[in-house]
C-alpha positions as CSV (number, residue, x, y, z in Angstrom):
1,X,-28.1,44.8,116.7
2,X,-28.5,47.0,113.5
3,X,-28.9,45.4,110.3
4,X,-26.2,46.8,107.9
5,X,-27.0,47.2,103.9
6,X,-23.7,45.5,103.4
7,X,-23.1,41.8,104.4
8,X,-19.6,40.9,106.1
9,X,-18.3,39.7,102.8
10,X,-18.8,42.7,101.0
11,X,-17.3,45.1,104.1
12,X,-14.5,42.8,104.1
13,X,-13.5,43.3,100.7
14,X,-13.3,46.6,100.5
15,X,-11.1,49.4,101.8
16,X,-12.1,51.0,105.0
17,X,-15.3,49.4,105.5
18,X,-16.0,52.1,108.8
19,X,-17.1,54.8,106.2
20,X,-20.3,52.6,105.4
21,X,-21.6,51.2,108.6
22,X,-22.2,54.4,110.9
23,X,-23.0,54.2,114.2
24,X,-20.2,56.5,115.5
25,X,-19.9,58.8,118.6
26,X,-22.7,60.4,119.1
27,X,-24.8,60.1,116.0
28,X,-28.0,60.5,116.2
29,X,-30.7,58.1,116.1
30,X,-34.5,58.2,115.8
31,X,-37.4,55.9,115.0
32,X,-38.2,56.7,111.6
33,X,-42.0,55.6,112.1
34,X,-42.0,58.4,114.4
35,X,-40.5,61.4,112.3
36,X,-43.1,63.6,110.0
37,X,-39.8,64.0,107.4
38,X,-36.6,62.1,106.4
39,X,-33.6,63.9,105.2
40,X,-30.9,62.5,103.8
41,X,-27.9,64.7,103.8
42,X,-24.7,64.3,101.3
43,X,-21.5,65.5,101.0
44,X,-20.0,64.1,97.1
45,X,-17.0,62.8,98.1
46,X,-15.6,60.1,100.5
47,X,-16.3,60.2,104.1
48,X,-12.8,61.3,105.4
49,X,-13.7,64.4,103.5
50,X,-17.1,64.7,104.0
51,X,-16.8,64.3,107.9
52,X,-14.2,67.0,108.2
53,X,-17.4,69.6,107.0
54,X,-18.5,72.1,109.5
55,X,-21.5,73.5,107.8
56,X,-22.8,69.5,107.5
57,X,-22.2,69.0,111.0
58,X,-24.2,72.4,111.8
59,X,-27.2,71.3,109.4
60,X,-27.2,67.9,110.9
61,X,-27.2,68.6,114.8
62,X,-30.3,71.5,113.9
63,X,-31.8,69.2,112.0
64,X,-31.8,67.1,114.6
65,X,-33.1,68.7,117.5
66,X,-36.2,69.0,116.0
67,X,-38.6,66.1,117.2
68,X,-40.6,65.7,113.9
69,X,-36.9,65.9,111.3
70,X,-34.8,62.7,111.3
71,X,-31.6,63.8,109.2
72,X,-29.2,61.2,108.9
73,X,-25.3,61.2,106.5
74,X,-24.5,59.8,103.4
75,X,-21.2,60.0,101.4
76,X,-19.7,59.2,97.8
77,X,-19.1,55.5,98.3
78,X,-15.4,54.9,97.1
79,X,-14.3,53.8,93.9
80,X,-14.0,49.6,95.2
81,X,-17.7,50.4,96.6
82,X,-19.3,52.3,93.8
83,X,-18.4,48.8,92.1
84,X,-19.6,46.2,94.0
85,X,-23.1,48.4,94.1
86,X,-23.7,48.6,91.1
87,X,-23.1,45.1,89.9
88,X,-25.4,43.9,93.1
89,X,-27.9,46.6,92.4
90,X,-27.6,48.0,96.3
91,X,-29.1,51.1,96.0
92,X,-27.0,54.0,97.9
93,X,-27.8,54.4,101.9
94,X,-28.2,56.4,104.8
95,X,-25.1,55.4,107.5
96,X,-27.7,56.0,110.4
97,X,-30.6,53.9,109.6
98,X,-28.4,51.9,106.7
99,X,-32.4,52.5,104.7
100,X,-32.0,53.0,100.9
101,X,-32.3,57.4,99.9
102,X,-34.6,56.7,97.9
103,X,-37.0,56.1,101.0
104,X,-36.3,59.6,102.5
105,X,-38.5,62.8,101.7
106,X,-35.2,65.1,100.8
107,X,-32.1,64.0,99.4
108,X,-29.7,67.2,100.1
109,X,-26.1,67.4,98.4
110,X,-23.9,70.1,99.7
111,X,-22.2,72.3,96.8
112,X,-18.5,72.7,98.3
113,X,-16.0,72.4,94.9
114,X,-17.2,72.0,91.4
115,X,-15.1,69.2,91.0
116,X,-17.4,67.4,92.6
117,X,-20.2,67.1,90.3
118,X,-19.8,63.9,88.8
119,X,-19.7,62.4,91.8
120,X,-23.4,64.1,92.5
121,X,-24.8,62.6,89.7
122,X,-22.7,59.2,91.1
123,X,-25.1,59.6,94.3
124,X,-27.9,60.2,92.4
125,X,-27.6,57.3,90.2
126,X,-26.4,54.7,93.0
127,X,-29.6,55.7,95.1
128,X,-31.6,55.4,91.9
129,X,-33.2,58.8,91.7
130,X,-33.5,60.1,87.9
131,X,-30.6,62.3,87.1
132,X,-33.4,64.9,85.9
133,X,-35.8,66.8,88.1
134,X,-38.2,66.5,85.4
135,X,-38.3,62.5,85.2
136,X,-38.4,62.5,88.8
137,X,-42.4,61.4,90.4
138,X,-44.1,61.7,93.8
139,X,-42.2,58.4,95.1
140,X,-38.8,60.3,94.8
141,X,-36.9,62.4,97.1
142,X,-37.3,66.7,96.7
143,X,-33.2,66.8,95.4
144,X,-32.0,69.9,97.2
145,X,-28.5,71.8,96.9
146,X,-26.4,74.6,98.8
147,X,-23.3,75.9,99.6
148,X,-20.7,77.7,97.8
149,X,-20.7,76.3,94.5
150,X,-25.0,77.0,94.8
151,X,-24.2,81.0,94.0
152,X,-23.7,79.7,90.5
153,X,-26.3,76.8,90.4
154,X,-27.2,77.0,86.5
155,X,-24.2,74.0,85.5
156,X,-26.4,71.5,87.7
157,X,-29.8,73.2,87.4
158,X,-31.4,69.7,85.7
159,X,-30.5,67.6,88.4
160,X,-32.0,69.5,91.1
161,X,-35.6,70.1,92.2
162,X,-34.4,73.1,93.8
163,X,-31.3,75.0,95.6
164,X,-31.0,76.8,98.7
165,X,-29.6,80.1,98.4
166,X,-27.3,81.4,101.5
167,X,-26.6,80.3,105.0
168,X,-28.6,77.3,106.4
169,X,-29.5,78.4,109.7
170,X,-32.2,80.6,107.9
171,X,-35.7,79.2,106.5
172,X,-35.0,75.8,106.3
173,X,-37.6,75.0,109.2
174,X,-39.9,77.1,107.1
175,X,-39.5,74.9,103.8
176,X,-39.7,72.1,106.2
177,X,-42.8,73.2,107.8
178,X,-44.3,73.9,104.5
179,X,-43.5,70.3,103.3
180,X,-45.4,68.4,106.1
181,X,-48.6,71.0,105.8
182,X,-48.4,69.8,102.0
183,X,-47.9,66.2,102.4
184,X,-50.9,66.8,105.4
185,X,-53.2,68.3,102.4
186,X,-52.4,64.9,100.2
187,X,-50.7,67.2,97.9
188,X,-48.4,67.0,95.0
189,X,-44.8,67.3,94.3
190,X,-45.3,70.3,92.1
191,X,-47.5,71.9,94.4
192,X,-44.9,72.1,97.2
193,X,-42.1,73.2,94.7
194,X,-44.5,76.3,94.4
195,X,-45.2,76.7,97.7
196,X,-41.3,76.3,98.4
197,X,-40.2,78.6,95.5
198,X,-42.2,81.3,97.3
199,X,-39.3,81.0,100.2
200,X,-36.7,83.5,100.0
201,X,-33.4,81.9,99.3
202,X,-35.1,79.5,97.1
203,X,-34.7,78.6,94.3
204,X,-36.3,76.0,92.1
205,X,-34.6,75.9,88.4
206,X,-37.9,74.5,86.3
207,X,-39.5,77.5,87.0
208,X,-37.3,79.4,84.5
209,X,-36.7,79.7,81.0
210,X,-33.3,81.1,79.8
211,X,-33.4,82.2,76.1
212,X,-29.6,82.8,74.3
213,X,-28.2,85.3,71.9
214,X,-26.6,83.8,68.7
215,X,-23.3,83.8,70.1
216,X,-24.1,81.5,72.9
217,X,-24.6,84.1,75.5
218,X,-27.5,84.8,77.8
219,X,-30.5,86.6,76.2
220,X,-33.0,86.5,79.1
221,X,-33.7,84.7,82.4
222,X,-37.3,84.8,83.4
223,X,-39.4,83.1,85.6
224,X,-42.3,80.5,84.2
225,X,-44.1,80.0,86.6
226,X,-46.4,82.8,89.2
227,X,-44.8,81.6,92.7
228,X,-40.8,82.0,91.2
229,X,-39.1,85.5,91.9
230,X,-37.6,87.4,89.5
231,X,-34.8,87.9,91.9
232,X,-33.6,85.2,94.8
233,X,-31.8,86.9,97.4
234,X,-29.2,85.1,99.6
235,X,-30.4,84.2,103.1
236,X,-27.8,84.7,106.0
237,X,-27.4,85.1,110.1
238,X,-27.5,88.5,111.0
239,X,-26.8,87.7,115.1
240,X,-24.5,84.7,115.2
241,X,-24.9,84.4,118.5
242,X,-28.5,83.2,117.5
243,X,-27.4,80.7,115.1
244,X,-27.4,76.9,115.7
245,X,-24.5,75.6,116.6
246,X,-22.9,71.9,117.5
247,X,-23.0,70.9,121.0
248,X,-22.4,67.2,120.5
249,X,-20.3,66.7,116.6
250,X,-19.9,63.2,115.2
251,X,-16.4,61.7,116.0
252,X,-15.3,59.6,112.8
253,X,-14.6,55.7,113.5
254,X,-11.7,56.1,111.4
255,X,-8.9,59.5,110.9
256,X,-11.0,62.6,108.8
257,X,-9.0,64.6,106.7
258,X,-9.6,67.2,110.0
259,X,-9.6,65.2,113.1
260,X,-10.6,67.8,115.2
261,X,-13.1,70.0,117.3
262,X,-13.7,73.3,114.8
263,X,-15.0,76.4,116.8
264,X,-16.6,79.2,114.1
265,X,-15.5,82.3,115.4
266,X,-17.1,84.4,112.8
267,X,-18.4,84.6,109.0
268,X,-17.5,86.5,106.4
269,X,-13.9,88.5,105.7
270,X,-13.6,92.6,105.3
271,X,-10.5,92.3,103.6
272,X,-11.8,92.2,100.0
273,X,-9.5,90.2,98.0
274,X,-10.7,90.4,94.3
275,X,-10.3,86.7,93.6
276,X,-12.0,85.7,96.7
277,X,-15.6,84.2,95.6
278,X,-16.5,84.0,100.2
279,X,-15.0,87.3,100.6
280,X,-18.0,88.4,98.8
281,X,-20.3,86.1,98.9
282,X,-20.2,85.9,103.4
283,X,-20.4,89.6,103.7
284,X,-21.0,91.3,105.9
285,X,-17.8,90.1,108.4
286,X,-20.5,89.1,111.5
287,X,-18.3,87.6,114.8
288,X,-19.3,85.4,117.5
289,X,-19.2,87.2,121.3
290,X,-16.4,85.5,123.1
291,X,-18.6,84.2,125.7
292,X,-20.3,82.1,123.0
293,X,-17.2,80.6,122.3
294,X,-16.0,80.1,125.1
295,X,-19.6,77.8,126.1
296,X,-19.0,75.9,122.8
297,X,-15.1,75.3,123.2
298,X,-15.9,73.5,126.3
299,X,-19.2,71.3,124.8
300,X,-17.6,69.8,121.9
301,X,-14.0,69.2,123.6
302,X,-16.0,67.1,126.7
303,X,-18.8,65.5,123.9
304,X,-15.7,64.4,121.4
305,X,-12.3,63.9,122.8
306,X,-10.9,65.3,120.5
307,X,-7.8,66.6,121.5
308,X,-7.0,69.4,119.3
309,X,-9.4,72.4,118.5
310,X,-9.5,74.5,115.2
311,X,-10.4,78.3,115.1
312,X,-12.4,78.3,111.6
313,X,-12.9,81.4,109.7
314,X,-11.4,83.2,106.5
315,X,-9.0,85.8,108.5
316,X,-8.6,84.7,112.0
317,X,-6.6,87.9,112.4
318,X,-9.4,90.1,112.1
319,X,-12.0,89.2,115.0
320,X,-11.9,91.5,117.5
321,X,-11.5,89.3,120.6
322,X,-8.8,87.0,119.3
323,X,-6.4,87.5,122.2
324,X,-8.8,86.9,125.0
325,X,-10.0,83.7,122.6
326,X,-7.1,82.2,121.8
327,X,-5.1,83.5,126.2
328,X,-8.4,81.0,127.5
329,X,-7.8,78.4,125.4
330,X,-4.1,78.1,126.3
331,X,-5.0,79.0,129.9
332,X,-8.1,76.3,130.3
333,X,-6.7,73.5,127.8
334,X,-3.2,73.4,126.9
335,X,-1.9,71.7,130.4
336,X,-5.1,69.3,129.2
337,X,-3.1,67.9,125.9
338,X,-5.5,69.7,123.9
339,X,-3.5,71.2,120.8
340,X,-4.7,74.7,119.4
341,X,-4.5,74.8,115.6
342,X,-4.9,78.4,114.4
343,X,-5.4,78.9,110.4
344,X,-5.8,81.7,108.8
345,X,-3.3,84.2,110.6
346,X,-1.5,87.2,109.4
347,X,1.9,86.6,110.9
348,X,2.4,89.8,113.0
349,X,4.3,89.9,116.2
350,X,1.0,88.7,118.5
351,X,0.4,86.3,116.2
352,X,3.9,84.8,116.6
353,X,3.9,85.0,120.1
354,X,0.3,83.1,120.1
355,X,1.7,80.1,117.8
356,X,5.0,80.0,120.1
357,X,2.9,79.1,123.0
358,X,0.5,76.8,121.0
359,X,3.0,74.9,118.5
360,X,5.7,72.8,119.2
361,X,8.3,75.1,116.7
362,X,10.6,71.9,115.5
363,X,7.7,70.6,114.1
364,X,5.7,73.1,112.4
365,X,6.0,75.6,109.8
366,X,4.4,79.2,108.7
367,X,2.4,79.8,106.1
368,X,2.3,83.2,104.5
369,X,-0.2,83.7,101.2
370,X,1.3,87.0,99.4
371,X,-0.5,85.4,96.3
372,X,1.1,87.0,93.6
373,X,5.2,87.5,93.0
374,X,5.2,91.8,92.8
375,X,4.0,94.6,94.6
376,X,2.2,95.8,91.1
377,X,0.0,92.6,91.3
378,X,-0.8,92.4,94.9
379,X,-2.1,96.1,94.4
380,X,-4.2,94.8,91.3
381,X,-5.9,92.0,93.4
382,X,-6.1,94.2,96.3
383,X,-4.1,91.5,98.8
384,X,-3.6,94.5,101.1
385,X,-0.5,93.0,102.1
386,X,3.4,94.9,101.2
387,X,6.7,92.6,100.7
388,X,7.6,95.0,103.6
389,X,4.8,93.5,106.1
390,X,6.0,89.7,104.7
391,X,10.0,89.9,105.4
392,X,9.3,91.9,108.8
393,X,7.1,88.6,109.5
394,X,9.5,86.2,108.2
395,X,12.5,88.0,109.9
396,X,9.8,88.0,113.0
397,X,9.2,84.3,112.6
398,X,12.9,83.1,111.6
399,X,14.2,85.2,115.1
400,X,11.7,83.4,116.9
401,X,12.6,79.7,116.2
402,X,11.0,78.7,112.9
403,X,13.1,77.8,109.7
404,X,10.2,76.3,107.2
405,X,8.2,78.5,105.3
406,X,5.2,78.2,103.3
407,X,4.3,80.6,100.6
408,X,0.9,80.5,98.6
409,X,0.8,82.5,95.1
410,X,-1.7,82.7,92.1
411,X,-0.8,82.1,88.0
412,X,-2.8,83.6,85.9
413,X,-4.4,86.6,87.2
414,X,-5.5,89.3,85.6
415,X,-2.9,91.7,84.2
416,X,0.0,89.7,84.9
417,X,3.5,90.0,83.4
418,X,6.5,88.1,83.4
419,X,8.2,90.0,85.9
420,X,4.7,89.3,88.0
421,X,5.7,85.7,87.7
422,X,9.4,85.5,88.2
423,X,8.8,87.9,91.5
424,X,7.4,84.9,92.8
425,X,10.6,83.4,92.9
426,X,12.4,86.3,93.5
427,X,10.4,86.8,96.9
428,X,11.2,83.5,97.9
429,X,14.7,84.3,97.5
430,X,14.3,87.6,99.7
431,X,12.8,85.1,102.7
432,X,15.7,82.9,102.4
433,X,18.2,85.8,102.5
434,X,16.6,86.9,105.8
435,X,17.2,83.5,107.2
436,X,21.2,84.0,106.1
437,X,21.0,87.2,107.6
438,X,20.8,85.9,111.3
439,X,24.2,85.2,112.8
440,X,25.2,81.4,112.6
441,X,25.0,80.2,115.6
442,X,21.4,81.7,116.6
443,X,20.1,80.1,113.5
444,X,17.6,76.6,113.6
445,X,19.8,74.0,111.0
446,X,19.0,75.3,107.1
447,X,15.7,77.5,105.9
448,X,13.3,75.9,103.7
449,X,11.0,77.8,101.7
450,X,8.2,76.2,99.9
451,X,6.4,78.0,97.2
452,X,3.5,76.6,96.1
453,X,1.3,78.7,92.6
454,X,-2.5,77.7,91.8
455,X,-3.8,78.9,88.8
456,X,-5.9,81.6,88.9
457,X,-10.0,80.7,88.5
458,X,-12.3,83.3,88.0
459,X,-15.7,83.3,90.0
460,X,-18.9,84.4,90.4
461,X,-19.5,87.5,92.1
462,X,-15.9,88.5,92.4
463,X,-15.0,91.7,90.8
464,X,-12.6,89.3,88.3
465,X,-16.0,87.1,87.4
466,X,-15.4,89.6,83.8
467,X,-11.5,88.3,83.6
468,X,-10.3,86.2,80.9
469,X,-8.8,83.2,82.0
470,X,-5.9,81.2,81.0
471,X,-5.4,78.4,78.5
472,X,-4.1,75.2,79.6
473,X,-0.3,75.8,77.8
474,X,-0.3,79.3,79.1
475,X,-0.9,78.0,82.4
476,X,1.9,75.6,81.8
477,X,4.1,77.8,80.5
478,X,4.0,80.6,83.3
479,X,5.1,77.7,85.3
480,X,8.0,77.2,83.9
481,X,9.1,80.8,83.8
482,X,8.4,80.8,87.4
483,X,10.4,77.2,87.4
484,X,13.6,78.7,85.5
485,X,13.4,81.7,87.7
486,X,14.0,79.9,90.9
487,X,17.2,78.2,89.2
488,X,18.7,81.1,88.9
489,X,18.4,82.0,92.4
490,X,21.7,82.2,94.8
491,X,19.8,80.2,97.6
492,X,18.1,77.4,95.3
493,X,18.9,74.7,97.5
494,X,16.7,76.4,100.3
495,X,13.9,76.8,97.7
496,X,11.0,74.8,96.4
497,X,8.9,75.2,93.9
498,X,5.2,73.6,93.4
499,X,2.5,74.1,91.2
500,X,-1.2,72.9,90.3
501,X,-2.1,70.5,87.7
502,X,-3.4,72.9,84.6
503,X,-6.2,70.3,82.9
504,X,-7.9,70.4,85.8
505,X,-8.0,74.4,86.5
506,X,-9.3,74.9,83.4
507,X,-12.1,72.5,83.6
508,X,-12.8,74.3,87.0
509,X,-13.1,77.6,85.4
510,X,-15.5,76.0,83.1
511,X,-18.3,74.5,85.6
512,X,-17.4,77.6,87.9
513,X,-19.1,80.5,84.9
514,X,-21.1,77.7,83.2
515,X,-24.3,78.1,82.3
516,X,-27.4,75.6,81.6
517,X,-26.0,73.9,79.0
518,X,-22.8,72.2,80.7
519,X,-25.4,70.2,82.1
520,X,-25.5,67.7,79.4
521,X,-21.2,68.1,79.6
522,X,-21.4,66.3,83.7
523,X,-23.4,64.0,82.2
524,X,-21.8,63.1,79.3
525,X,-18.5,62.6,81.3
526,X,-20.4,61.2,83.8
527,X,-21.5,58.4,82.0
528,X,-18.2,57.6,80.2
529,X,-16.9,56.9,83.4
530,X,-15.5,60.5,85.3
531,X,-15.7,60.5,88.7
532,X,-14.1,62.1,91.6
533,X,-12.3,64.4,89.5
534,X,-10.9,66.1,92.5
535,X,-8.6,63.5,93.2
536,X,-6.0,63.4,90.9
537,X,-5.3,59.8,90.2
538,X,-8.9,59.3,88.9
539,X,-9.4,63.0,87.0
540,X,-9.0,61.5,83.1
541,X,-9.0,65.2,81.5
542,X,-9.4,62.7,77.9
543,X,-13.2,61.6,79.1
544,X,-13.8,65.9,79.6
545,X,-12.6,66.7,76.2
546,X,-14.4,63.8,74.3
547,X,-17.8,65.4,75.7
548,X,-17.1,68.8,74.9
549,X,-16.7,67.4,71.5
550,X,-20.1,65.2,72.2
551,X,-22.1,68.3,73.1
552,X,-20.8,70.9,70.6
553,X,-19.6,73.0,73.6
554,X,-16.6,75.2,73.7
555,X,-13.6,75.2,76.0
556,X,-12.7,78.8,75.3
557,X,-16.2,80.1,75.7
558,X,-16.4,79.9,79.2
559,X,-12.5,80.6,80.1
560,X,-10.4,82.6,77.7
561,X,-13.4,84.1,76.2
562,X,-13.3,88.5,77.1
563,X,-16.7,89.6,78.5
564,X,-17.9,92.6,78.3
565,X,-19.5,94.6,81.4
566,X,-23.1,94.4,80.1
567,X,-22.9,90.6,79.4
568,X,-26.0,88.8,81.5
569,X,-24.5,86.1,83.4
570,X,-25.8,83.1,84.2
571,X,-26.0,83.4,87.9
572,X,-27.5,87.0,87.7
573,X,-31.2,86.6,89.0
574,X,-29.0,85.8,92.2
575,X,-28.5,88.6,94.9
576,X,-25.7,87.3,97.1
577,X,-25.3,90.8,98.9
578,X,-23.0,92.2,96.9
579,X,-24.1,94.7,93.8
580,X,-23.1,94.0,90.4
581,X,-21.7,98.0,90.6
582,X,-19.5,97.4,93.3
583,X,-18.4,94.6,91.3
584,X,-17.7,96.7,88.3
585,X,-16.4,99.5,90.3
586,X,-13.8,97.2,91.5
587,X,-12.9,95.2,88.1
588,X,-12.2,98.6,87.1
589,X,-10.0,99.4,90.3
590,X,-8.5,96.3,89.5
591,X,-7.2,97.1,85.9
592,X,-6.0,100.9,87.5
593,X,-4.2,98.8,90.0
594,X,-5.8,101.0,92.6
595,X,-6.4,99.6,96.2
596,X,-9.8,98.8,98.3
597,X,-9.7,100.2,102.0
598,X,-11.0,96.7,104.2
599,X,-14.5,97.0,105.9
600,X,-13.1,98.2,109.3
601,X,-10.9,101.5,107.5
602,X,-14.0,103.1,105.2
603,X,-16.8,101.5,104.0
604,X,-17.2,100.7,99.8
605,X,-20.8,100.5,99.3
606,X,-20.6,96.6,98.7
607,X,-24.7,96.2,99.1
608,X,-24.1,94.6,102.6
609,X,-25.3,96.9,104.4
610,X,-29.2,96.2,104.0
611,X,-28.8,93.1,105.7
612,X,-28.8,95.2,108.7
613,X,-26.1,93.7,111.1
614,X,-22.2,92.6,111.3
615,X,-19.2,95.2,110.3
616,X,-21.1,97.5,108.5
617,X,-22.9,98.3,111.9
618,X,-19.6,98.1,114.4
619,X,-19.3,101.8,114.5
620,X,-22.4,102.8,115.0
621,X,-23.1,100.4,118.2
């Protein structure tokens, strides 16, 4: 039997002791002694989160396969955990092997919301790796990070040895290969940082200096060192077909926030949504064939059990084979038990007719994501999507069985008004009075409309990266507009209204454009106690705003602060597909509330062309 890094008396004091001891459907495991490289691979937050990632789950079963790699899973331990830990000095631990991170050759922490950076430095410090690259010596792990929030990588840029730029699939075999022909030559931990930051896609921060104008913005960014590149340009899949995928995924001991088998069934989005960060940032739109699928569907439902299986992508909608996809899986698994979840629809007639042979309709409702309250706006953020296209889908829906809807808007967004913001209510209205509109006795019991607002975050390379953003109390106060709005409505008692917690948004928008020097911010609130600031019973926006204070930083610099087009930003030396023109080209659409054609009507001269594959190539197959 194993021998777990936590004694019974320590896994029977604290809340689900399953997320610590590993050893779950088929995880993998290997004799260290016999591996050339370690890697330890982390998702910052708890395990029910972290085991609902797909990209982990990909990373892990490639990692895998190779004879020579050993990757194993570790995860934020929870709060009762990070405790006990500390006080008995157990260092943090790989679930597989239960050996300390410290021990491995990479420690790599996946980038997925930048509320979770306290909780990296939480996994740095429990496995008792220096928080700073540069106090880090030959005995410790290579720190690596990717994913999303690793398109702007400059907030966390001390704690990392270096960043992986783009889709996974790519060159990590070659950095991996490069590693073992280093450690071969007995050489040292700088010497492979060189050889690595000759990769593309990679990106190792010490090799830069950033130089700042007076008034706190970016002078210069320039490489220090002869292997960096002036330029690191995102690495992605250009056949998906070719890419990696998970024959055999891990099945949780305990329920994961997605309990489920998730099939891929492309990457990237042509709709263009000007808010969207992976709009841009996965482009080109590049589809699985329906063969593939079909393989995979089969695989993971026979290696798991699982009895429901996910479609996964950012518009469902738009892949071109969805009907012969989504016909199979009712024909082959539905009389099976198997349920099939489909996120990410627009709800159109087919779509309607899919969910009404895949849902049970008493139980479920639709979700529809207009994201802003008028037409005007929805124009201005290029949503492609009329109030015309959402009643004829919620008359559609509402004829068809369904009486709860979801609706998804923004606060916040760049140009808005106050009749922008009380729209939002006044749409919800218009839904309900197409519910009232149906005869009596065809209609389902009483509607119920839920609107839910999130305040509006700008991103990196989205054309609103140069918007201003919001204060807290204007955040607050658009709110209540929308709030008093809804109780003036003649249907109120069919309507709900939700909205995001403001302290937090802001913060958000602050480590999403940050720069180098909200480094020493994490780690100020680090240290006076912040941690999984996600969550909202432990986010304590006091411990933020004491180390703004602490580090002579500014709230308003990096939100409400107006930028001007030829500001350098700190994520420019990144090329993540899309130009900085087209950018421009369509903040400026934006302000002249002119619309974007998707990928699949005209092309827009994003930059994603040159990676030679995917939509921009359909036609010309």
């Amino acid at each position: 039997m194993r021998k777990l890094a936590l004694n019974d008396e320590i896994l029977l004091s604290i809340q689900q002791p399953a997320r610590y001891i590993g050893g779950e459907v088929n995880t993998v495991n290997k004799d260290p002694k016999k591996v050339d490289i370690r890697f330890a691979m982390c998702f910052p937050d708890v395990y029910e989160i972290g085991m609902s990632h797909l990209g982990m789950q990909i990373l892990y079963d490639m990692f895998n396969r190779r004879e020579d790699i050993y990757c194993e899973r570790v995860y934020s331990p929870w709060t009762d955990l990070d405790k006990i830990m500390r006080e008995k000095k157990i260092p943090l631990f790989a679930l597989e092997s239960q050996d300390p991170v410290r021990d491995f050759d990479f420690f790599g922490i996946t980038l997925q919301y930048e509320m979770s950076y306290t909780n990296i430095l939480q996994v740095l410090d429990l496995a008792q790796i220096p928080l700073h690259a540069a106090d880090r010596t030959e005995s410790d792990p290579i720190v690596i990070g990717g994913g999303p929030c690793a398109y702007n990588p400059e907030p966390l840029a001390d704690f990392f040895d270096m960043f992986y730029i783009g889709e996974g699939e790519t060159v990590y075999f070659e950095l991996m290969d490069r590693y073992k022909e280093n450690k071969k030559q007995g050489r040292s931990r700088r010497e492979f940082l060189e050889q690595a930051a000759e990769i593309p896609g990679i990106y190792v921060p010490a090799f830069y200096d950033v130089e700042y104008h007076e008034d706190g913005t970016i002078k210069s960014f320039r490489p220090n060192n002869i292997h960096a590149k002036e330029t690191i340009t995102k690495q992605l899949v250009v056949n998906m077909d070719d890419a990696y995928y998970i024959e055999t995924p891990v099945v949780p001991f305990i329920k994961a926030t997605q309990d489920r088998v998730v099939l891929e069934i492309q990457r990237g989005c042509i709709r263009g949504c000007r808010f969207c960060q992976a709009g841009n940032v996965y482009r080109p739109l590049r589809e699985h064939s329906l063969e593939y699928l079909k393989d995979y569907a089969y695989k993971m439902l026979k290696s798991t059990g699982h009895e429901e299986i996910s479609l996964s992508s950012l518009s469902s909608s738009d892949y071109t084979y969805l009907e012969g996809l989504v016909n199979f899986l009712i024909d082959e698994f539905k009389g099976q038990g198997v349920n099939i979840s489909l996120p990410s629809l627009r709800i159109d007639a087919f779509s309607l007719d899919v969910m009404s042979k895949v849902q049970d309709v008493k139980k479920s409702s639709l979700t529809f994501a207009p994201e802003a309250g008028s037409q005007r706006l929805r124009d201005v953020i290029n949503k492609g999507l009329t109030e015309e296209v959402i009643l004829q889908g919620a008359n559609d829906a509402f004829h068809g069985g369904w009486n709860r809807v979801k609706l998804y808007f923004m606060l916040g967004l760049p140009t808005e008004t106050k009749e922008d913001m009380e729209g939002i209510a006044e749409l919800s209205e218009k839904v309900a009075e197409i519910y009232y509109e149906i005869p009596k006795e065809q209609r389902n019991g009483k509607v119920n409309v839920v609107a839910s607002s999130s305040f509006f975050v700008p991103k990196p390379f989205t054309p609103f990266q140069w918007a201003r953003m919001c204060t807290k109390e204007e955040f607050i106060e658009r709110a209540y507009i929308v709030k008093d709005k809804f109780r003036q409505m003649k249907n109120q008692k069919s309507l709900k209204y939700n909205y995001h917690e403001a302290d937090l948004t802001v913060l958000e928008g602050v480590l999403a454009r940050g720069d180098r020097k909200t480094g020493a911010l994490i780690e100020e609130a680090y240290k006076n106690g912040a941690i999984y600031d996600s969550w909202s019973e432990y986010f304590d926006n006091r411990i933020w705003m004491k180390a703004f204070e602490t580090c002579g930083l500014s709230v308003d610099f990096y939100t409400t602060r107006e930028r001007s087009l030829d500001e350098v930003f700190p994520w420019d030396f990144i090329d993540a597909g899309v130009s900085k023109e087209f950018l421009k080209r369509e903040w400026l659409n934006a302000i002249d509330e002119k619309l974007t054609p998707n990928c699949r009507q005209r092309c827009s001269a994003c930059g994603g062309m040159r990676f030679g594959g995917g939509v921009c190539y359909e036609s010309k197959n």
